[in-house]
N, C-alpha and C positions, 0 to 999 in steps of 0.2 A: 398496468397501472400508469395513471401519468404523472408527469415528474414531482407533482404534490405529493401524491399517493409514495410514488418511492422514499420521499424524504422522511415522512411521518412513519412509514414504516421503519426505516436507519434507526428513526430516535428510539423508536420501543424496544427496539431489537439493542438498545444501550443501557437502558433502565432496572434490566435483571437475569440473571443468567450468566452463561458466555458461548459465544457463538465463536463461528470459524468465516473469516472473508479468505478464501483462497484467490492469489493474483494471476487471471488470464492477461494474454499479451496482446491478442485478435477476437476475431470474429467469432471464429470457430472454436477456439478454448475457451468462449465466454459461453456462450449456447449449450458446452457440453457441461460445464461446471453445474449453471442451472440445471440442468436434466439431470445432477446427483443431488441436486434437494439440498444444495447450501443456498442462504438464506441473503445473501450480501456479496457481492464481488471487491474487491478494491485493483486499479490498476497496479501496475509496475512499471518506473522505469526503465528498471534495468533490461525487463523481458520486450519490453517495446523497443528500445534502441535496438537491443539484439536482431532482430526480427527484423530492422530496416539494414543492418550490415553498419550497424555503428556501435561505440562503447559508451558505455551507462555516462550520462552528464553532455554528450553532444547532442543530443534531441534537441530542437531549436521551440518557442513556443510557441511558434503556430502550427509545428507538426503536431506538437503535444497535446494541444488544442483540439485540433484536428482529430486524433486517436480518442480524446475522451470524449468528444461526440459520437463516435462513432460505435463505442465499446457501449455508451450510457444508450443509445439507440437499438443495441442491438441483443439486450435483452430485459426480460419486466423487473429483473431484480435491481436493486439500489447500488450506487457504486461508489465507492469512493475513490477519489483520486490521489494518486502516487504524484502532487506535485511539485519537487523535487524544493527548493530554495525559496519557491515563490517570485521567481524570471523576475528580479526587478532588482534595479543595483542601490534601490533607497526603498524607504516604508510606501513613499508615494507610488512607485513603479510597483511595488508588490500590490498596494490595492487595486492598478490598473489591471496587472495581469488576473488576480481574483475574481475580478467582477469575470473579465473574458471567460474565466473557467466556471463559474457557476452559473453562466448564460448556456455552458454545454447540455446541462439538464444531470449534472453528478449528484448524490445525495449529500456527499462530503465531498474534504480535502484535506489533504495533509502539508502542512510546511517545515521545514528543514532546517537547521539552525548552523548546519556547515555552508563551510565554504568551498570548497572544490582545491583548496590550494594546500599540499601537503606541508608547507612549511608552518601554516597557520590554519588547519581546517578547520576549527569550531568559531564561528562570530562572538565578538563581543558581547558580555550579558546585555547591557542597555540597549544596541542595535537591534539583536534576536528580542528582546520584546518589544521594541520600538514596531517593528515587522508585523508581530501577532498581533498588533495592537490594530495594526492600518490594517489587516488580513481580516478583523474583525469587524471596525467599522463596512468596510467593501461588504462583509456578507449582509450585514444588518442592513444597509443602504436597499439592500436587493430581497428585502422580505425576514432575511435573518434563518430560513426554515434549512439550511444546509451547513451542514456538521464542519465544525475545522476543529484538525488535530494539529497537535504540537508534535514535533518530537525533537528531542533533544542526543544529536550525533555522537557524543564526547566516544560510548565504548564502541562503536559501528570504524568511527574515524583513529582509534588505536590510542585514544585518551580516555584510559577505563576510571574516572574520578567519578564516584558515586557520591559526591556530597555535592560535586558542583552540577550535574546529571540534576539530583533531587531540586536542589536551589534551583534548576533551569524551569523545571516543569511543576512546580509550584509559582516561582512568574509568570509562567505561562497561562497556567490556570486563570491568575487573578489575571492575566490581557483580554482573556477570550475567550482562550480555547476548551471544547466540549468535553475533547477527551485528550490521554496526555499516552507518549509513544515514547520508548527508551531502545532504540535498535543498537541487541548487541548485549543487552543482560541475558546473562542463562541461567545463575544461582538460586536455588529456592531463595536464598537469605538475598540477594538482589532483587529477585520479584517482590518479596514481603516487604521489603524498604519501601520500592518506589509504592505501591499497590497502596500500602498505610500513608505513605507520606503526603496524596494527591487526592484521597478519599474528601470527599464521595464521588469525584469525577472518577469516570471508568477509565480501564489502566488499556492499550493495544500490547501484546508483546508478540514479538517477531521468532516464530520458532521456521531455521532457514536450512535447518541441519539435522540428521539424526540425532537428538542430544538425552534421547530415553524420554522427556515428556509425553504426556499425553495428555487432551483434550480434558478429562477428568483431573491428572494433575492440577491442572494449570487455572481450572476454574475454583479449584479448593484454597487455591494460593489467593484467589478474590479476582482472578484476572476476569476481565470482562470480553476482549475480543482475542483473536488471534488471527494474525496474517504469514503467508509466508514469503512474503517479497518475490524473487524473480528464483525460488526452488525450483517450482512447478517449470518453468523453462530451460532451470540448467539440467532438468533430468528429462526433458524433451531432446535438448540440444545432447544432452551425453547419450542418449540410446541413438542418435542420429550419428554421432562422432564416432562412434565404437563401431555401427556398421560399417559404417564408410569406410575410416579408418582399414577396416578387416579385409573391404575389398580393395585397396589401392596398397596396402602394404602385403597382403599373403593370397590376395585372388580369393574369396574364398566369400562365405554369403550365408554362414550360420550364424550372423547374430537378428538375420530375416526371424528366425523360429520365435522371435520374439515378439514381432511387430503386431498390432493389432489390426485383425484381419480386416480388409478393407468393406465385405458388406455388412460388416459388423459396426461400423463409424457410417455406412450409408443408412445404414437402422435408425443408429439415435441421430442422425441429421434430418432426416425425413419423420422424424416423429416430433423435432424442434421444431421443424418448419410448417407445420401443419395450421 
């Protein structure tokens, strides 16, 4: 598909149902995701810094840039992008960096309503929508066909206020944005808030943890997508740490028995690549 085709597909796939965008970090996580018949990618930041030997929030935006060209190129499925604040220290700088990201060829985008500074992480209400707002016009400037989410950080960044969470992504709604992201609710009775409170916009929530949901859950709650953030890498990165680990600390190379055999990953690459 081309990147028309991607986008018009995101939006149906938001319309009814609920779907799963699982987050690849490269080339190769992205190509094998497709080959299990999900339907949507979304990146990660955190599994992309990862992967270059940096920590979630140093990624500079032209690397980030860079990666979601490369991820939205490198397979037919629609992506959304992980990105992160909207790289811009005013609403002007956030449309600047929007537009750059949706020249990538992404179907979506997500912007972020922290701030990176522990003593103060969650922006100002009026700034965080002042942002969705410039975040908005930049897509519409550019055809309008690519998806921007909100999400609003308060329980992610250790501020679990669900009134002020709802009040964010209800402004938000009304600035812009498609669809409304709360990273860091787990409660049925927190999903049903936000899910009722932003209706009829579709709701994303973040399952990053074993937390007993499941897919079926979480669609009965009215949720419409589900992502898992930078999971899918910390359990790539844990089966890689545990081997290692076993050989530098006891000599030893039984947590191999676990590894996926290697012409078993040259199968489904040669079957991607075809």
């Amino acid at each position: 598909m081309n990147v028309a085709d991607k986008r018009s597909a995101f939006k149906a796939l938001h319309r009814e149902g609920c779907f799963v965008l699982p987050n690849p970090w490269d080339i190769g996580s992205a190509k094998l995701l497709e080959g299990l018949g999900f339907k949507a990618l979304a990146t990660t930041s955190a599994g992309y810094a990862w992967s270059q030997g940096q920590a979630d929030g140093q990624t500079s935006r032209a690397e980030l840039l860079a990666h979601l060209a490369t991820i939205a190129a490198a397979t037919t499925l629609p992506v959304n992008a992980d990105f992160e604040s909207g790289f811009g220290d005013d609403p002007a700088g956030v449309a600047e960096s929007v537009r750059m990201a949706v020249a990538t060829g992404i179907a979506g985008l997500s912007i972020e309503d922290s701030t990176g500074m522990p003593d103060n992480p969650v922006r100002e209400f009026s700034d965080s929508v002042a942002r969705l707002r410039a975040a908005r016009a930049a897509i519409d400037e550019n055809g309008g066909d690519t998806l921007l989410i909100a999400r609003a950080e308060n329980f992610f960044v250790g501020r679990p206020d669900l009134d002020d969470t709802i009040a964010r992504l209800k402004a938000y709604a009304e600035a812009g944005a498609d669809c409304l992201y709360a990273p860091g609710i787990q409660t049925r009775e927190q999903i049903i808030a936000v899910v009722s409170a932003v209706a009829p916009k579709p709701v994303n929530l973040l399952i990053g943890s074993a937390n007993g949901l499941t897919v079926a859950d979480v669609a009965a709650l009215g949720v419409r997508r589900v992502s898992v953030g930078g999971a899918l890498a910390r359990a790539a990165w844990g089966g890689f740490l545990r081997a290692a680990r076993e050989i530098a600390e006891h000599g030893r190379f039984d947590s191999f028995a676990e590894a996926e055999p290697g012409a078993a990953l040259n199968s489904l690459f040669r079957e991607k690549n075809k």
